[in-house]
C-alpha positions as CSV (number, residue, x, y, z in Angstrom):
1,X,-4.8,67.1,-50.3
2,X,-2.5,70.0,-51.1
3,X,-4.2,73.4,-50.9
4,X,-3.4,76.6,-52.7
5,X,-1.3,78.0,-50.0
6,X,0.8,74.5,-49.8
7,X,1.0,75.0,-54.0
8,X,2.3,78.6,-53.7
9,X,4.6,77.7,-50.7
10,X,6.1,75.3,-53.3
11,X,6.4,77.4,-56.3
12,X,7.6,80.3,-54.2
13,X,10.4,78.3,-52.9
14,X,11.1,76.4,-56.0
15,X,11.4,79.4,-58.1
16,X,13.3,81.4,-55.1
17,X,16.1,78.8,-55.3
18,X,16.4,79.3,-58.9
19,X,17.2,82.8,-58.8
20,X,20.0,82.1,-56.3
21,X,21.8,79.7,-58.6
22,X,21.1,82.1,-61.6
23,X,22.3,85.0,-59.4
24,X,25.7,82.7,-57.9
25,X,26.4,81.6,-61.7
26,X,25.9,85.3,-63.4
27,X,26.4,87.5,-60.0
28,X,23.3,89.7,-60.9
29,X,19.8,89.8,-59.1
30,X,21.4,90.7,-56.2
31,X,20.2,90.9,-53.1
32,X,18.3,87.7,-54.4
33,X,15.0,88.2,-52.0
34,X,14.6,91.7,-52.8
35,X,14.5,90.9,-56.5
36,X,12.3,87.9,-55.9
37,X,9.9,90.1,-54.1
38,X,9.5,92.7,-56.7
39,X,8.7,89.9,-59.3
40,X,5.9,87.9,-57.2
41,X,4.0,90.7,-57.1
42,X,4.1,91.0,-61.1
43,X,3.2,87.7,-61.9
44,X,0.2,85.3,-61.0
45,X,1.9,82.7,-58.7
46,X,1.0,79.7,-61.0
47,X,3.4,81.3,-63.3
48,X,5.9,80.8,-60.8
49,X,6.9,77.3,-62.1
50,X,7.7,78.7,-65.3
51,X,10.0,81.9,-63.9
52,X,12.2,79.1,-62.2
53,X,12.3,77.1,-65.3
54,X,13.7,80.3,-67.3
55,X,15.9,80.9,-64.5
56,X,17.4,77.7,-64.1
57,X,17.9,77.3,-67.7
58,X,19.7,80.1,-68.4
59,X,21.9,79.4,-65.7
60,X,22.6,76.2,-67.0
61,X,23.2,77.6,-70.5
62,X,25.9,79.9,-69.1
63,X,27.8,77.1,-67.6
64,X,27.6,74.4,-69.8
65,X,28.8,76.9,-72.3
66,X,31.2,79.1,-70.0
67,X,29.9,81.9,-71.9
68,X,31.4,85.2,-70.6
69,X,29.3,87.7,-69.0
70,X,28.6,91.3,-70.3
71,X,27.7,94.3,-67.5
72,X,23.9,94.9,-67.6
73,X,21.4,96.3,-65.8
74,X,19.3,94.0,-63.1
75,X,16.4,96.0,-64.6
76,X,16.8,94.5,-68.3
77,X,17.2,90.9,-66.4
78,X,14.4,91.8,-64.2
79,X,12.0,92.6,-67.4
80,X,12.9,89.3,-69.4
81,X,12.7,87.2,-66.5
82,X,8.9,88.7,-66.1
83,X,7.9,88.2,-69.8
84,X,9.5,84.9,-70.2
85,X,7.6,83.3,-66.6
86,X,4.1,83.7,-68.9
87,X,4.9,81.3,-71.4
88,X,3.5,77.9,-71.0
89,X,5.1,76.1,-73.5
90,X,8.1,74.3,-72.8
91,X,10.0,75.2,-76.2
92,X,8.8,79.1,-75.4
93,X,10.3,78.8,-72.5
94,X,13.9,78.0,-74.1
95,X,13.5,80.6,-76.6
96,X,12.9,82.8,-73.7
97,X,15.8,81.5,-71.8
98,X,17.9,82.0,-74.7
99,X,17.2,85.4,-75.0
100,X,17.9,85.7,-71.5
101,X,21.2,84.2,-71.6
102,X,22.2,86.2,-75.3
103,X,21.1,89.7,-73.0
104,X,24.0,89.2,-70.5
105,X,26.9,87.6,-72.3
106,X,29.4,88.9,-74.6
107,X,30.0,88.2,-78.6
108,X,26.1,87.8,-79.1
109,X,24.2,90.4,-81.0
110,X,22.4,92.9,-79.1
111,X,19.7,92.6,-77.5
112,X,16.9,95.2,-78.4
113,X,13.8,96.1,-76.1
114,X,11.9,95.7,-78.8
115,X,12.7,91.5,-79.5
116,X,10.7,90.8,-75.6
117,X,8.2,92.5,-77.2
118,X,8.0,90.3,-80.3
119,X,8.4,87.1,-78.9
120,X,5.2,88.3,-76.6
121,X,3.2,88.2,-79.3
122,X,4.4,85.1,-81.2
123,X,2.5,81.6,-80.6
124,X,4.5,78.4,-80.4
125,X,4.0,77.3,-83.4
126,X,5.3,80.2,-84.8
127,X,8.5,80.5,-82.4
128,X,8.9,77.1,-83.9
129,X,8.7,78.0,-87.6
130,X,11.0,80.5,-87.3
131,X,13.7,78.3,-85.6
132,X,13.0,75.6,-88.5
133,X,13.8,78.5,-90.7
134,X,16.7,79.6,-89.0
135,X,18.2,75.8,-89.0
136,X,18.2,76.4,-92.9
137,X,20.2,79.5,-93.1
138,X,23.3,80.7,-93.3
139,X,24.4,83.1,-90.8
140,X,27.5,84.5,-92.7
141,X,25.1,85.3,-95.1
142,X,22.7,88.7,-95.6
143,X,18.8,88.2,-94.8
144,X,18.1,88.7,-98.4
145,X,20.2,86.1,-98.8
146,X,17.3,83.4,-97.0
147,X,14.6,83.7,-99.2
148,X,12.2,80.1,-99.0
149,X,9.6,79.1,-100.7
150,X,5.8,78.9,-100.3
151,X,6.3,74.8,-100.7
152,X,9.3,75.5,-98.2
153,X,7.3,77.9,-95.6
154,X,4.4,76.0,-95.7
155,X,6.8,72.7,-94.9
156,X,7.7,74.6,-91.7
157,X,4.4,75.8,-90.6
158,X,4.6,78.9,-91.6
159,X,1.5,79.5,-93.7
160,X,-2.3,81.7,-93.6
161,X,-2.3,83.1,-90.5
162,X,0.6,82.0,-88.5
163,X,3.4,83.7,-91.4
164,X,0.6,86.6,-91.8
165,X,1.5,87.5,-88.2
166,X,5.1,86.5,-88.5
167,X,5.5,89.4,-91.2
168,X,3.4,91.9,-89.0
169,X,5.7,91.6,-86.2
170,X,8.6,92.4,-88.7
171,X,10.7,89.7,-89.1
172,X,9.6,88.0,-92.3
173,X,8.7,89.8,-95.2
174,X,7.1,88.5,-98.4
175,X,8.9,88.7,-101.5
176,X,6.7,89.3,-104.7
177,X,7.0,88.8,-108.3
178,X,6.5,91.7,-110.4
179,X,4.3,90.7,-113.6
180,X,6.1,93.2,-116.9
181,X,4.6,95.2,-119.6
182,X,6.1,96.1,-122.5
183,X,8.5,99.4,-121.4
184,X,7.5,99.4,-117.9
185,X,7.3,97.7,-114.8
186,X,4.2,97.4,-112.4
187,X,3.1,96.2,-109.2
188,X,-0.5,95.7,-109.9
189,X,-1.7,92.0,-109.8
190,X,2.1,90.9,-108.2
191,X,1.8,87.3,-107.0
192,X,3.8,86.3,-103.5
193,X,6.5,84.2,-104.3
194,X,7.5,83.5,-100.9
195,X,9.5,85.2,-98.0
196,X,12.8,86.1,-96.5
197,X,14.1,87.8,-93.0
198,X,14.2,91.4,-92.1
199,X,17.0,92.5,-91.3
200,X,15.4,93.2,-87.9
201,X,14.4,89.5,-87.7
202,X,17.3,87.9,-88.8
203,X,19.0,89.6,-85.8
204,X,15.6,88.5,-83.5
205,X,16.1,85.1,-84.6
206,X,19.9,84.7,-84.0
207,X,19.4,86.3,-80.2
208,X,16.5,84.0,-79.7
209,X,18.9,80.9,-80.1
210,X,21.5,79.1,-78.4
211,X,24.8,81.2,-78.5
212,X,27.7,79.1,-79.5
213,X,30.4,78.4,-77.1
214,X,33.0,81.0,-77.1
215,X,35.9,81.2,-79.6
């Protein structure tokens, strides 16, 4: 029977590994064990698993790809790395991993403090939603350009609660019709007609997604 220690003997070395083939594909993290060392004592170690899984994909991302690297900070890498290792869910973990990869490349949007703080607070369902959405824009388009639907948002699992806490977060607003009197205008009694990205989430959205290859 495998004990604790053996599990986080394990996870350490697992997740260890993966930071040297994220560092030797993006050169950051460097020196490796002193980075590693500053994040096991920020996370619980069961949530080790998941930090090599972010790692790992990101790296693979940036290969596969050949995305070109931007100069950043270890310190930004460092934070997202963190954040990302507490999602459980496998498609958090991509989205994660994606906004990972969209931080240290070039020709990707910019990647504010503010998005790891968003996507903390999103559940996977919702993460999901918003991806569904995404999937049915057009990104040479404005965000008030992707307005959907309640039949359409509800469709993609965005309804009651889940697109309540999508628009408190800021990246999906509701639209509203505006019920008319005669010589005026008034918002009293308007009826939601559906919803559309901020412009803050239509950026959120694109960084939390696959980049496309270069050129």
């Amino acid at each position: 029977m495998c004990s604790v220690t053996d599990d986080i003997e394990v996870y350490r070395a697992s997740a260890e590994a993966a930071l040297n083939t994220f560092s030797e594909q993006t050169g950051l993290l460097g020196p490796v064990k002193q980075r590693f060392d500053y994040l096991k004592q920020r996370i619980y170690y069961r949530q080790l698993p998941n930090l090599a899984r972010e790692a790992t994909l990101a790296a693979q991302k940036i290969r596969t790809l050949n995305l070109p690297l931007a100069s950043v900070e270890d310190p930004i890498v460092l934070r997202i790395l963190e954040e990302g290792s507490w999602a459980d869910d496998e498609d958090m973990q991509v989205v994660w991993a994606n906004l990972l990869v969209n931080a240290i490349t070039e020709g990707t949007p910019d990647v504010h403090a503010a998005f790891r703080v968003v996507l903390d607070q999103l559940e996977p369902v919702e993460a999901r939603t918003l991806n569904h959405l995404a999937d049915k824009a057009n990104f040479a388009a404005s965000p008030e350009d992707q307005r959907f639907t309640p039949i359409q948002l509800v469709s993609q699992g965005a309804s009651g609660p889940h697109l309540d806490n999508l628009v408190r977060v800021g990246v999906l607003r509701y639209t509203r019709i505006m019920p008319t009197t005669v010589g005026s205008i008034t918002d009293t009694g308007a009826s939601v007609s559906g919803a559309t990205f901020t412009d803050f989430g239509w950026a959120f959205v694109k960084t939390c997604r696959e980049p496309p290859p270069p050129g």
